[in-house]
C-alpha positions as CSV (number, residue, x, y, z in Angstrom):
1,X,-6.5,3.7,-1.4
2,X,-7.4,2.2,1.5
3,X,-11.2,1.5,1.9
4,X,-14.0,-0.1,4.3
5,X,-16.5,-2.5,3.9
6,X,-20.0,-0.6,5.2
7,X,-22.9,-1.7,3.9
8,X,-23.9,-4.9,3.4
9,X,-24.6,-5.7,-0.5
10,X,-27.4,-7.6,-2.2
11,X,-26.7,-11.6,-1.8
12,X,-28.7,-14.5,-2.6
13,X,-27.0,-17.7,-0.9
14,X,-27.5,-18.6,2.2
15,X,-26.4,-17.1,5.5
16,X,-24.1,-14.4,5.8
17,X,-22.4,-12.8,2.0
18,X,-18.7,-14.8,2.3
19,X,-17.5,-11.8,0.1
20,X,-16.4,-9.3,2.8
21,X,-16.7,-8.5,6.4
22,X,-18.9,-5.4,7.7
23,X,-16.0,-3.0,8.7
24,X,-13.2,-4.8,7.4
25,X,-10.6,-2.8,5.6
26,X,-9.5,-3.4,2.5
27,X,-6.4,-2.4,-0.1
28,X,-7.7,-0.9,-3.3
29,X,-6.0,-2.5,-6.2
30,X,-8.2,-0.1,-8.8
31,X,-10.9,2.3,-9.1
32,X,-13.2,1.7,-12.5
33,X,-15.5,4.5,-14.1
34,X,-18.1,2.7,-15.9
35,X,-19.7,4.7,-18.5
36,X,-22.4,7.3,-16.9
37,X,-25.4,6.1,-15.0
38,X,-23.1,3.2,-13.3
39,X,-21.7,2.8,-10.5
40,X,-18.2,3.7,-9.8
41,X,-16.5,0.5,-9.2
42,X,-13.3,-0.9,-7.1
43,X,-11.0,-3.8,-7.2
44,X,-10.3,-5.6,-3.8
45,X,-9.5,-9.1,-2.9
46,X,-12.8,-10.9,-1.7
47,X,-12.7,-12.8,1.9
48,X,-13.5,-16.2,0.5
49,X,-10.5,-17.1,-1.8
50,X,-8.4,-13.4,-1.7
51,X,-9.4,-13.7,-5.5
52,X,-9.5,-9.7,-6.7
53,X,-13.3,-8.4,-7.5
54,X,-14.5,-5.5,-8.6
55,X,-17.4,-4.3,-6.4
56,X,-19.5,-0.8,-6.0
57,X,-17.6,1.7,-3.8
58,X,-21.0,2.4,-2.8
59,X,-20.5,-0.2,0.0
60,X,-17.7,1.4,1.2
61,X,-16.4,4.2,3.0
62,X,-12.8,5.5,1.4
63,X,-10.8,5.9,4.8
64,X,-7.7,6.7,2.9
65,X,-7.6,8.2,-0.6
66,X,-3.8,8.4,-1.5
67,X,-2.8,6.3,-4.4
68,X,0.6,5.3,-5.3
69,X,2.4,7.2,-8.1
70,X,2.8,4.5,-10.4
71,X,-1.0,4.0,-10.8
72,X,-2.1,4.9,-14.8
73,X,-5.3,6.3,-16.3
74,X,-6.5,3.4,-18.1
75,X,-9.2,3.4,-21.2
76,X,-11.2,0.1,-22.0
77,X,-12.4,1.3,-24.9
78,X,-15.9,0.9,-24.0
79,X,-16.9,4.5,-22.0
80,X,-15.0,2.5,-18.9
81,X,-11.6,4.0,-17.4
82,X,-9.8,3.1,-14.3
83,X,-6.9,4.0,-12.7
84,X,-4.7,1.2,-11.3
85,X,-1.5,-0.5,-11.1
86,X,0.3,-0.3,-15.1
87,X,0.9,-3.6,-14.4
88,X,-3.2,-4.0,-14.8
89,X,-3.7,-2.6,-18.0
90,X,-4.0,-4.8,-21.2
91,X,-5.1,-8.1,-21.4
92,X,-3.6,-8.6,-17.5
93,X,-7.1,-9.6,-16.1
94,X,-7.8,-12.6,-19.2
95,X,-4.5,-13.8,-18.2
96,X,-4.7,-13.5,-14.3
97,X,-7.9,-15.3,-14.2
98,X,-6.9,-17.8,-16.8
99,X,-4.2,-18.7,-14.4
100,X,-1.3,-17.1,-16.4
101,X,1.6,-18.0,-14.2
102,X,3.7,-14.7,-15.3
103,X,-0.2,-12.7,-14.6
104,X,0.0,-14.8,-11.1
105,X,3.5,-13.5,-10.3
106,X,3.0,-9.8,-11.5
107,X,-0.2,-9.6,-9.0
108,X,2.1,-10.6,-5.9
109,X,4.4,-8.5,-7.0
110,X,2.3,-5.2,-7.1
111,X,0.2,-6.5,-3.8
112,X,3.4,-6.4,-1.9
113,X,4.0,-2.9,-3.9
114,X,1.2,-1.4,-2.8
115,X,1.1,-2.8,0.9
116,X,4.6,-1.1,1.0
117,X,2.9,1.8,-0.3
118,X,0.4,2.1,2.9
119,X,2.8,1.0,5.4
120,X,4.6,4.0,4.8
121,X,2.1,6.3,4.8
122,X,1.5,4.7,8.2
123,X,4.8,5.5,9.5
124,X,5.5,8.9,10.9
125,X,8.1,10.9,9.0
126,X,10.4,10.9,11.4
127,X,10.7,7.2,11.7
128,X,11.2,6.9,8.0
């Protein structure tokens, strides 16, 4: 899922939000379903440090919807599902962000998936 940054979110520091760029497209690395009265919510790697977020799709407009096929319905056990990368499920976010090197490796490895994934979608049929 391809997406673009649209609308400018709340942000307290100063100057300009460092997060993302008005019209600026970004990968989708997950959508979230928060339990009901929440905002639906989306994984993409912030400007500042490329360090994956999740954010409100409402700030965005979904430019390309297709998913790759090995994305999995995930349950968090807590009224929140997602769909993302298998890779993603489990404790793969505690370790990511506790600088897990295997966690570190994995994420390259599924970004580089998932580019793939779009680049073909980009190319004609006929050139693939």
């Amino acid at each position: 899922m391809k997406v673009r940054y649209a609308r400018l979110r709340d942000y307290k520091g100063q100057g300009d939000d460092p997060s993302f760029t008005i019209g600026k497209i970004y990968i989708a690395l997950g959508v979230r379903f928060p339990p009901e009265g929440r905002s639906v919510m989306i994984t993409v790697q912030r400007d500042s440090d490329s360090t994956p977020v999740l954010v409100e799709l409402q700030y965005f407009d979904v430019i390309d919807p297709a998913v790759p096929n090995y994305w999995n319905f995930l349950d968090f056990d807590s009224g929140s599902y997602s769909i993302a990368p298998r890779e993603f499920g489990g404790d793969f976010w505690d370790r990511f962000h506790d600088a897990d090197p295997d966690a570190e490796r994995t994420f390259r490895q599924v970004i580089k998936r998932i580019e793939v994934f779009h680049a073909e979608l980009a190319t004609p049929l006929a050139a693939r």
